[in-house]
N, C-alpha and C positions, 0 to 999 in steps of 0.2 A: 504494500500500500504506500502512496505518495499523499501524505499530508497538502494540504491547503498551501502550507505555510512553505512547503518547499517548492509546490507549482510557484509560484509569484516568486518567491526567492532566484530558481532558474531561468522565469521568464525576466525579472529583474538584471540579470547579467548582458541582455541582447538588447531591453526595451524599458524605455522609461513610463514607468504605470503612478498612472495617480487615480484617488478613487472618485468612479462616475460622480457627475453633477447631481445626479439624484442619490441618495445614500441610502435612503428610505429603503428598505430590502421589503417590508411589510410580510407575506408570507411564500414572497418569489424563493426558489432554492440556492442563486445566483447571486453571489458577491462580483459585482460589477466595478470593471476599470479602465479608463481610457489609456489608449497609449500615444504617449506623446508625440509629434511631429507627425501625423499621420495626415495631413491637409485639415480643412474646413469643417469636414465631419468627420474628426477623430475614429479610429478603428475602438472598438470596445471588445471587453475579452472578460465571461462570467470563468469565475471557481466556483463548485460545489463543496465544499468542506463539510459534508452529512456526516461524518463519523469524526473529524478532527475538532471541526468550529460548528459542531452541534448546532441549528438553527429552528429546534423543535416545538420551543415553545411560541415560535410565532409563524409556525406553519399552518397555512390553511387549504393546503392540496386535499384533493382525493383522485383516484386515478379510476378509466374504465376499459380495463384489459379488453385485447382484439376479440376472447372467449367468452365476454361479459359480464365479467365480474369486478366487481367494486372493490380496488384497493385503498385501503383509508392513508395509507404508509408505503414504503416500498420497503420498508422490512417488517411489517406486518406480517404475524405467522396465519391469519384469517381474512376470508375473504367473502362476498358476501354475493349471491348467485343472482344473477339479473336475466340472463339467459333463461335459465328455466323456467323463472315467473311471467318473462315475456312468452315465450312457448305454452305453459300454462294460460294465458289470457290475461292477467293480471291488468289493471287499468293505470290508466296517468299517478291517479293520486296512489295508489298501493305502491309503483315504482318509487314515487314520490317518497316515500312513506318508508321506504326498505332504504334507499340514499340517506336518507335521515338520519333513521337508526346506524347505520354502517358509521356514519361519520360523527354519531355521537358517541359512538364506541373505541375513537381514536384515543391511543395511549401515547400520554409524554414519553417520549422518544422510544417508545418498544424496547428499552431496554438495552440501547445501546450503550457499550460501556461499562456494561456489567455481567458480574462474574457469569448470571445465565444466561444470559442473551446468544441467540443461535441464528445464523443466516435465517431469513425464510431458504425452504425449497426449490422457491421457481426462479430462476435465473432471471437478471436486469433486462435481459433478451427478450424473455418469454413474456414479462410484466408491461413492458414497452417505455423501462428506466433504462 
């Protein structure tokens, strides 16, 4: 694994990075920064830092897998079947209503960082992270 802190470190050797005009990260996963001398509209360049510079508690993602399923986290070990209730018939507000719940079952940082914390299963591939 490569830290946050050592991406920007290496890109610091080649490229002068100062951080974007907006700072506000709100609950985007991208720490954002321009690089300098790049003309008029500055080149920008995001780090994810999900497991080094933890950004969990002001995350407001959820994801909908290409198989249809609701991930609240991308290392969330559950996930929540939207497929089959669309196939079942299920209506606006019932999906409505499963989204919800899914996303109110989000957990501060899943545990990342601690002594149990276990990959999910499904590959960043497969999740569509």
């Amino acid at each position: 694994m490569v830290t946050a802190e050592e991406i920007l470190g290496l890109l610091a050797t080649e490229f002068e990075l100062q951080p974007a005009a907006s700072t506000v990260r709100a609950g985007a996963p991208a720490e954002l920064w321009t690089v300098a001398g790049t003309g008029d509209t500055p080149a920008t360049v995001g780090v994810i830092g999900a497991v080094t510079g933890p950004f969990c508690s002001a995350c407001d993602r959820t994801r909908l897998t290409a198989d249809g399923q609701i991930r609240n986290c991308l290392f969330a070990a559950d996930e929540t079947d939207l497929r089959t209730a669309l196939r079942a018939g299920v209506d606006d507000q019932g999906l409505a209503e499963m989204w919800q719940n899914a996303t109110r079952g989000k957990k501060a940082a899943h545990g990342i960082g601690g002594p149990g914390f276990h990959q999910p299963s499904r590959l960043m591939s497969a999740i569509g992270g």
